[in-house]
N, C-alpha and C positions, 0 to 999 in steps of 0.2 A: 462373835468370832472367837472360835477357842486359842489361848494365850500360852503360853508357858507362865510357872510359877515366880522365875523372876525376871526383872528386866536388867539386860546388860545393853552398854554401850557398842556399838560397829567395832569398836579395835576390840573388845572384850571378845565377841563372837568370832568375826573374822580371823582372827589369830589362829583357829583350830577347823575353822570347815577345809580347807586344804586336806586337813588331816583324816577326815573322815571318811569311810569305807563306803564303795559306791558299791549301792547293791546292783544286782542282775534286771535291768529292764525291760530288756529284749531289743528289736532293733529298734522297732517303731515305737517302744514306750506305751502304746496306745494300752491300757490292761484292760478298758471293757470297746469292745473294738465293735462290738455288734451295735450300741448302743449307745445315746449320747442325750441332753435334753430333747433335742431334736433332731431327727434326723433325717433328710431329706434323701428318698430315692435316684434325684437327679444331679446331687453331686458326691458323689463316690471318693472314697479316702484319696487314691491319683489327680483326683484334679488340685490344680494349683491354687483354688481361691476354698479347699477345705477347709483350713482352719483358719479361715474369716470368717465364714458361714458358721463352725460348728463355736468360735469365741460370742458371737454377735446371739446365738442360739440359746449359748447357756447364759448370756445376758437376757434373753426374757427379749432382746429388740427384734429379731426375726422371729417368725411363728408361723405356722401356715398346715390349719387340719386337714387339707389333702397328703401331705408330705412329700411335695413338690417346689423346686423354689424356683424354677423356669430361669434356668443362671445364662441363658443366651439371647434373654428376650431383652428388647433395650427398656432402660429404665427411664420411666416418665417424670418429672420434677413434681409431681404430687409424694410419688414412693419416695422420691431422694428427703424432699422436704421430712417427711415422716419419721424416717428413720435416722434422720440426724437431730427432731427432735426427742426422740428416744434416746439416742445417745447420751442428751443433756439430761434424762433421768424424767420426762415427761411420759407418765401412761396412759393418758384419754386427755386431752385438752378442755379447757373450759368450752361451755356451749357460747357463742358468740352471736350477737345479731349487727353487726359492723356488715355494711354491704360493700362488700369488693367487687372491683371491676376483674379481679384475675379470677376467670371461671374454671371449676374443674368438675368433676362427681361428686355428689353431695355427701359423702362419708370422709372426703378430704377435707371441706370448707371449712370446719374449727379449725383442725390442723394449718392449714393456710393461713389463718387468720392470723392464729398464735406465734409462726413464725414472721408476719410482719408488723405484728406486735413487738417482737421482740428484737426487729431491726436484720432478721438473717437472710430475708430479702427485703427491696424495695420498691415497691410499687410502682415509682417513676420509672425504675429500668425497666419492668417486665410489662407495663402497657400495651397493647396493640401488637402484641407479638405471635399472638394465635385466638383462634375463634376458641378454643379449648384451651386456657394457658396450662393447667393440671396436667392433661393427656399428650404436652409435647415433649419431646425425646430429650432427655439430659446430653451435653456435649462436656467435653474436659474440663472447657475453660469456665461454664456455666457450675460443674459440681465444683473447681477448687473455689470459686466466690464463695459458694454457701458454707464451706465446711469452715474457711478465714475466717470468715463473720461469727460463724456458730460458737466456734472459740476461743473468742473475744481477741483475735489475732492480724484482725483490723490495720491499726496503727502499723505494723511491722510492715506488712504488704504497703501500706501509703510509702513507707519510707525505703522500700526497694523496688517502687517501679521505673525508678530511673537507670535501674542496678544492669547490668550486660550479660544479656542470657545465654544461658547454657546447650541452647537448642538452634539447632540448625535454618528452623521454621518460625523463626523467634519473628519475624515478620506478619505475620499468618494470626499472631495472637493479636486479639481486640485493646488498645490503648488504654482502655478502662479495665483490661481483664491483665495484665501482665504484673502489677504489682502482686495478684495474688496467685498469680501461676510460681513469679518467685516465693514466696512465701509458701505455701504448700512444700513444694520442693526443698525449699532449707529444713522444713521439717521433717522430711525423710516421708511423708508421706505417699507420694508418688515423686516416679525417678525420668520418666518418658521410656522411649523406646528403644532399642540396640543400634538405631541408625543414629540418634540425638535428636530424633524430633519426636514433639509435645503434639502434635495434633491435632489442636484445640476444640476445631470444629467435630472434630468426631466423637462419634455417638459411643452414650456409654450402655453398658449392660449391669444387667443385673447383680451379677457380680463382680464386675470389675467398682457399681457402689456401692456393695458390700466391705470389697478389700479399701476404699479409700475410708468408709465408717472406723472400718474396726483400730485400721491404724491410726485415727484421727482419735482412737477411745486414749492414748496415752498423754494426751496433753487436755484430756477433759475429768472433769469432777464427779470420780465414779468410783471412791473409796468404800462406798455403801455396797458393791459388785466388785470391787478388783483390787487387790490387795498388793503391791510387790514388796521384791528384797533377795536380799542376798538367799541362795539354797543353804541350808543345813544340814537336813535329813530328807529322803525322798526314798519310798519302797512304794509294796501295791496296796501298802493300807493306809499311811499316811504319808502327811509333808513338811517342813517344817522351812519357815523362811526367816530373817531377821531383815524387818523394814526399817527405814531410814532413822527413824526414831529410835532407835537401838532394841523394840521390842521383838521378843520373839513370839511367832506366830505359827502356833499347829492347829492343821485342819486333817479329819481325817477323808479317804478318798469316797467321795461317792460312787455307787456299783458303775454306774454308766457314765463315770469320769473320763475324761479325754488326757491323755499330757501329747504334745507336739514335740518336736525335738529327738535326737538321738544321744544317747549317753550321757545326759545332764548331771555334771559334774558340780559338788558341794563347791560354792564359792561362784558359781552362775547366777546372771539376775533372772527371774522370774515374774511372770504374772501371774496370779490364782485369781480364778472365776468362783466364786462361794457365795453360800448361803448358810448363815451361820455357822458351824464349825464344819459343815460338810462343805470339799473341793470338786465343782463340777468340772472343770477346764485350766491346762495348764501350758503354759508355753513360755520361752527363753524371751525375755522383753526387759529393759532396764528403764528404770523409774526418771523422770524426768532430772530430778537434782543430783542421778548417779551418771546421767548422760555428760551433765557439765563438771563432773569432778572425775570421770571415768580411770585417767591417764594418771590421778595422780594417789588414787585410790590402790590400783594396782600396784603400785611401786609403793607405796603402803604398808600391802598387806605384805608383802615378799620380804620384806624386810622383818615385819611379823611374825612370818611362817620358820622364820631361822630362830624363833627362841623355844618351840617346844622344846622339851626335854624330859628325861627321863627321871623322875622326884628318889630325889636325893634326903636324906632326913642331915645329912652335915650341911649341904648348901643351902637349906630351905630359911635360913635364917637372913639370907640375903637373898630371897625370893624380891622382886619388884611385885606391885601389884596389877593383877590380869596376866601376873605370868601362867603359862599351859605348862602342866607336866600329864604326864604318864605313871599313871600306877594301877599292878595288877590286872590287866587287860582294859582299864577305864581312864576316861580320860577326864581332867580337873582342870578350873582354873581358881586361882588364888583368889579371892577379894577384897585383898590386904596386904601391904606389904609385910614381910620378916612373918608370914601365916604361921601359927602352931597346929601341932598334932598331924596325924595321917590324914590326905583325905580319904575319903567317904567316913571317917568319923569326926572331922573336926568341922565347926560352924565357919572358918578361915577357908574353907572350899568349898566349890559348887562342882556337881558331876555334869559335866556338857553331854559326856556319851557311854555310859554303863558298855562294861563288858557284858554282852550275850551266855546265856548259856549253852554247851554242847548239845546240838540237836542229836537223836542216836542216827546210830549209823543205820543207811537205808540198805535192803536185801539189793544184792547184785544183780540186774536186771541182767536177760536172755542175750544173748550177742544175734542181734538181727541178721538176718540175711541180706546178703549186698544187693541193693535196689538195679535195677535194669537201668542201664545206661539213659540216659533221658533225649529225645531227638535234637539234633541241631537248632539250636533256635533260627526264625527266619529273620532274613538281612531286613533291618528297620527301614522304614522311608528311605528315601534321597531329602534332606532337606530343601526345603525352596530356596531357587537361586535369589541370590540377592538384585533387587534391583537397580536396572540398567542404570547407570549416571546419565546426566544430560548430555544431550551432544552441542557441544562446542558452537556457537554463532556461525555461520559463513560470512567469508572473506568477500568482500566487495567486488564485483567482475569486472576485471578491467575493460577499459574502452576500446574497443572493435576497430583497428586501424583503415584507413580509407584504403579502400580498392583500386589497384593502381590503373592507368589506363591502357585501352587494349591498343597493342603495338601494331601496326598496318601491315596488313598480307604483304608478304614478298612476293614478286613473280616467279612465276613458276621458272623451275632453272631448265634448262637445256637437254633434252631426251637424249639417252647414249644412243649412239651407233646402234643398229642392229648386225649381229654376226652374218656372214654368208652362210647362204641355202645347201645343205650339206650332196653332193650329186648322189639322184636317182640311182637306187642298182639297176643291174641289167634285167629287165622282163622276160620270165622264163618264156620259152616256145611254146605256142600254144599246138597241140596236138588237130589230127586234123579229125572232123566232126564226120560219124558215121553217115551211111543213107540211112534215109526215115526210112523203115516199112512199111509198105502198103497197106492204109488204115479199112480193114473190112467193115462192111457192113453194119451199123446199128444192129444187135439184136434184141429182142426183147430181155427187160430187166426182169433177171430171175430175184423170188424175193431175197428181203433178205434174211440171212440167217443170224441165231443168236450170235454177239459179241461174245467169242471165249474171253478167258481172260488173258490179261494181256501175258504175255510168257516174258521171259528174261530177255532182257534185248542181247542179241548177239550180238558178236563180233561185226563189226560191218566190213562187207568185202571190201576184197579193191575194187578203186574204179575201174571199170571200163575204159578200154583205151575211147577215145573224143575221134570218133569219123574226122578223118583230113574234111579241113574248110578249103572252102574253094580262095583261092590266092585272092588276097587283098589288095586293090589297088593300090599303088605306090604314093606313101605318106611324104606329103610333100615336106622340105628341110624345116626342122623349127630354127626361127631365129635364135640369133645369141640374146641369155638374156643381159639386162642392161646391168650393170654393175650398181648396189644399190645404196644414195646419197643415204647421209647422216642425217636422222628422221629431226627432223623441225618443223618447220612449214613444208609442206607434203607438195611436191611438185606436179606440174601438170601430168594429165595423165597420155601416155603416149597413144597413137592412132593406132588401130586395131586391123590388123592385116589382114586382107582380102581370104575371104574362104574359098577354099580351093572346092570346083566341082565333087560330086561322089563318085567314086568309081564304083564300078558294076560291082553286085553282090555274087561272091561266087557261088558254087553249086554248095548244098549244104550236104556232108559225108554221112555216112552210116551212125546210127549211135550204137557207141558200145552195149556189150552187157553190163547190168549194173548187179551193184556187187547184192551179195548174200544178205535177206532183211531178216531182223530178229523175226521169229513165228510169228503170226499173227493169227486171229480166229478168222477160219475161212468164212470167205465172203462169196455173195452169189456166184455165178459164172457170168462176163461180162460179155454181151455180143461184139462178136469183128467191128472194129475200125472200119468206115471206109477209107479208099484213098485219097490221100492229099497231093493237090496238084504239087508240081514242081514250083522252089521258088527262083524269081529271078536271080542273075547272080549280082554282086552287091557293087557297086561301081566306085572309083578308084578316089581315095579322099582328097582333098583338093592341100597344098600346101600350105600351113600358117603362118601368115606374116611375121615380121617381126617386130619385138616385144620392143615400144620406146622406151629412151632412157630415161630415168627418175630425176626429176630435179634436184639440186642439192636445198639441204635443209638449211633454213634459218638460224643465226644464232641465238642463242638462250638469254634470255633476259636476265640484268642484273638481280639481286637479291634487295630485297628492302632492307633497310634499319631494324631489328626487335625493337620493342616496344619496350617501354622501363618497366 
C-alpha cells in the first residue's frame, strides 16, 4: 500500500482537508466509465445494485467469463453461501471428505462444507428442507442468519430478539429468525421496504445478495482489500485518505478505477478498493470506529478548521503545535510548538499541500454553434398505485325480527249506488226504402278482366235517398223502467212481458241511387238479375211488457279489525 512520508495524528490532518481545493470531477466521478475489473453487460451504470456489483468485482468476490451476472435470477443458498465466504477472504476452500446430509452440485460441496465448519450455517436447521438443499431459493430472512453469523454478529441478534420491530409484518418473521433480522437492520445493512415491511419469506435475487455482501464487507476483516479514512486529496490520477490510525494513505488511480459518489468533498469518509498502491474502486463509506465517534468528530474538526491562518513570522513564536498556516500558495502544518524559520525551509514544518504551478494558458477555443433545441422529453411512467389497505371486518347482522301476523280479510264494504241511465235521444226517421228492380235474367259470366290498379278512392256520394218502408206496425208502449235499487244483493229478477204479435211487414220501397264509387278496374259485364218476388209486408210488433222493479240491495258488511 503506497503511504505518505510521514505519519500524522487525525487532528494533525483533519485540521486542513476542509481547506483543500476540490478538483473538477465531473458529475459522476466515474473517470474510466467504459471499464472497471469487471464488468458485467447486464448491469449498467442506472441500475441501483451498480456499485455493489462493481465494489464486490474489484474485490476479486464476483467474477463471471461470460460477462453476465444474471442480476434477476434468484439466488440459490449454494451462491449466497459462496459469496459470503469470499467476503471472509476465502478463495478455494479446503477439499473436504465430511459427508453432508445438505446436498447441492458438486463444485459447491467444499464450499458447503467449510461454512458449516465454521458454524455460518447449521445443519440441524437446514435438514430435510429440500431434496437439493444447494439449489433452493434464498428468502430475507434465511440470507440475514448467514451474513449475522458470518460476522461473528451472533450474540447481538440473541440479545435483540426479544427487541419490538420495526416492520409492519414483524409477525410473518420466523421466531428463530427475528433476532437476526434485528440485527442486520441495526447494522444499516438492509432497511426493508417503503411500506415498513421485511418480507421475510421472499425470495432473494441475485443482486439484491450482492447489495446485502457488499454492505455486510464494512464490519468484516478486509484491510488486505479496503482501506478507509478521512479524504485528502482526490483528482483523476490519484487519492489520498488519512485512516483511523493517523496514517496517511496514497494510492494512485488505476486506468479502469471506479469512484461512486458525486462531488466528494476533502474531509468525506471513504472506502478504497486497492491492490497495492494502485485504487480500483472508490466510494463514500465511513469506517466502523468513525460510525461510533461520527457526531463528535465533526464538532471536532469545526472547531479545528477556525485555527488556520495565514503565517505570520511575529506570531509564529506562539504558534501551538499542529497549528495550519498558509504561506506562499502552500499550505503547512507546525510539528512543534513556538516552530522556527519559514516553512518549506524549516524542519519545524511539514508541507500538507504544495502550491501548483501555473499551467499556460490554453488557445481560445471556436464559439460552437447553438445546438438544436432537443425534443420534449416523454412523460415518465405513472408510478404504481399503492396498495389497497385492508378492508375493515363486517359488522355482525343483526337478527331478522319475527314477521308479524297476517290481520283477517275484512268484508267486503258495501257497492255504491249506481247513477241513472242517462235518456235515449230521439231516433232519427228513418227514410222510406226504394222498390227493388226488377232482377233480369242470369247472363252468362263474361271473363274476367285484368284488375287495374286500384285508383284513388273518391269522394264517396251521397247517399241515396232509402225507398219509403212500408209502415211498421204499431210498437206496442215500453214499460216504465223500474227505478234502480242500491246494488248489494242483486234482487229478483222481474217477469218478462208478453211479446206482442208481428205485424205485417210492409212493402219494401225503391232503393236509392247510390252514391259515386272511387274508379275501379272494369270488371266483366254482369248478366240481368232476374226478378224477385214481392216481399210480404212485415206485421205490426207486438208491445213489451213491462220491465220489474229491482229489488233493493243489501247492506254492506262491516269492515274487519287490521291485523297488527
Amino acid at each position: 500500500m503506497g503511504k505518505s512520508k510521514a505519519i500524522l495524528t487525525v487532528g494533525a490532518i483533519s485540521s486542513v482537508v476542509g481547506m483543500l481545493p476540490l478538483l473538477g470531477l465531473g458529475a459522476s466521478n466515474a473517470y474510466a466509465a467504459a471499464a472497471d475489473p469487471q464488468r458485467f453487460k447486464d448491469v449498467p451504470q442506472t441500475s441501483w445494485g451498480y456499485s455493489s456489483i462493481s465494489k464486490l468485482s474489484a474485490m476479486g468476490i464476483v467474477n463471471d467469463t461470460t460477462g453476465v451476472f444474471r442480476p434477476d435470477e434468484k439466488a440459490t443458498r449454494q451462491e449466497a453461501v459462496i459469496l459470503t465466504l469470499r467476503l471472509l477472504g476465502v478463495d478455494v476452500p479446503p477439499k473436504s471428505s465430511a459427508q453432508s446430509s445438505l446436498t447441492s452440485d458438486s463444485w459447491a460441496k467444499d464450499w458447503i462444507a467449510l461454512a458449516l465448519q465454521k458454524g455460518i450455517i447449521v445443519g440441524a436447521e437446514e435438514n430435510g428442507e429440500s431434496s437439493n438443499w444447494g439449489k433452493a431459493v434464498v428468502t430475507r430472512e434465511w440470507m440475514a442468519k448467514l451474513i449475522i453469523r458470518a460476522l461473528g454478529q451472533e450474540a447481538g441478534a440473541v440479545q435483540s430478539a426479544g427487541n419490538k420491530s420495526y416492520f409492519t409484518d414483524s409477525s410473518q418473521i420466523a421466531a428463530s429468525s427475528r433476532g437476526y433480522v434485528n440485527a442486520v437492520v441495526k447494522l444499516g445493512i438492509v432497511s426493508g421496504y417503503p411500506d415498513r415491511t421485511f418480507r421475510p419469506e421472499a425470495p432473494v435475487t441475485r443482486l439484491e445478495m450482492a447489495a446485502f455482501v457488499s454492505r455486510a464487507e464494512l464490519y468484516a476483516d478486509t484491510a488486505d482489500k479496503v482501506a478507509r479514512g478521512m479524504l485528502v486529496r482526490l483528482s483523476p490520477h490519484d487519492v489520498t485518505i488519512l485512516a483511523d490510525s493517523g496514517e496517511a494513505l496514497h494510492f494512485e488511480m488505476d486506468s479502469k478505477a471506479i469512484v461512486q459518489g458525486v462531488n466528494l468533498q476533502p474531509g468525506q469518509m471513504l472506502a478504497v478498493v486497492y491492490n497495492g498502491d494502485s485504487a480500483f474502486y472508490i466510494e463514500p463509506s465511513a469506517s466502523v470506529s468513525y460510525v461510533s465517534s461520527q457526531k463528535a468528530q465533526q464538532e471536532w474538526l469545526k472547531s479545528i478548521f477556525a485555527g488556520v491562518v495565514v503565517f505570520d513570522t511575529a506570531k509564529a513564536p506562539s504558534y501551538e503545535k499542529y497549528q495550519v498556516v498558509t504561506f506562499e500558495g502552500s499550505t503547512f502544518v507546525a510539528l512543534k510548538a513556538a516552530p522556527k524559520g519559514l516553512p518549506g525551509q524549516s524542519a519545524d514544518y511539514m508541507v500538507l499541500a504544495a502550491a501548483g504551478k501555473d499551467g499556460a494558458m490554453g488557445a481560445t477555443g471556436a464559439v460552437g454553434s447553438a445546438g438544436a433545441t432537443g425534443a420534449a422529453g416523454a412523460f415518465g411512467a405513472t408510478g404504481a398505485t399503492g396498495a389497497t389497505g385492508n378492508t375493515g371486518a363486517q359488522g355482525i347482522q343483526g337478527i331478522t325480527g319475527a314477521t308479524g301476523l297476517t290481520g283477517a280479510v275484512g268484508a267486503n264494504g258495501a257497492t255504491g249506488a249506481t247513477g241513472n241511465t242517462g235518456a235515449q235521444g230521439i231516433q232519427g226517421i228513418t227514410g222510406a226504402t226504394g222498390l227493388t228492380g226488377a232482377v233480369g235474367a242470369n247472363g252468362a259470366t263474361g271473363a274476367t278482366g285484368n284488375t287495374g290498379a286500384q285508383g284513388i278512392q273518391g269522394i264517396t256520394g251521397a247517399t241515396g235517398l232509402t225507398g219509403a218502408v212500408g209502415a211498421n206496425g204499431a210498437t206496442g208502449a215500453t214499460g216504465n223502467t223500474g227505478a234502480q235499487g242500491i246494488q248489494g244483493i242483486t234482487g229478483a229478477t222481474g217477469l218478462t212481458g208478453a211479446v206482442g204479435a208481428n205485424g205485417v211487414t210492409g212493402a219494401t220501397g225503391n232503393t236509392g241511387a247510390q252514391g259515386i264509387q272511387g274508379i275501379t278496374g272494369a270488371t266483366g259485364a254482369t248478366g240481368i238479375t232476374g226478378a224477385t218476388g214481392t216481399t210480404g209486408a212485415q206485421g205490426i210488433q207486438g208491445i213489451t211488457g213491462p220491465t220489474g222493479a229491482t229489488g233493493p240491495t243489501g247492506p254492506t258488511g262491516a269492515t274487519g279489525p287490521t291485523g297488527p
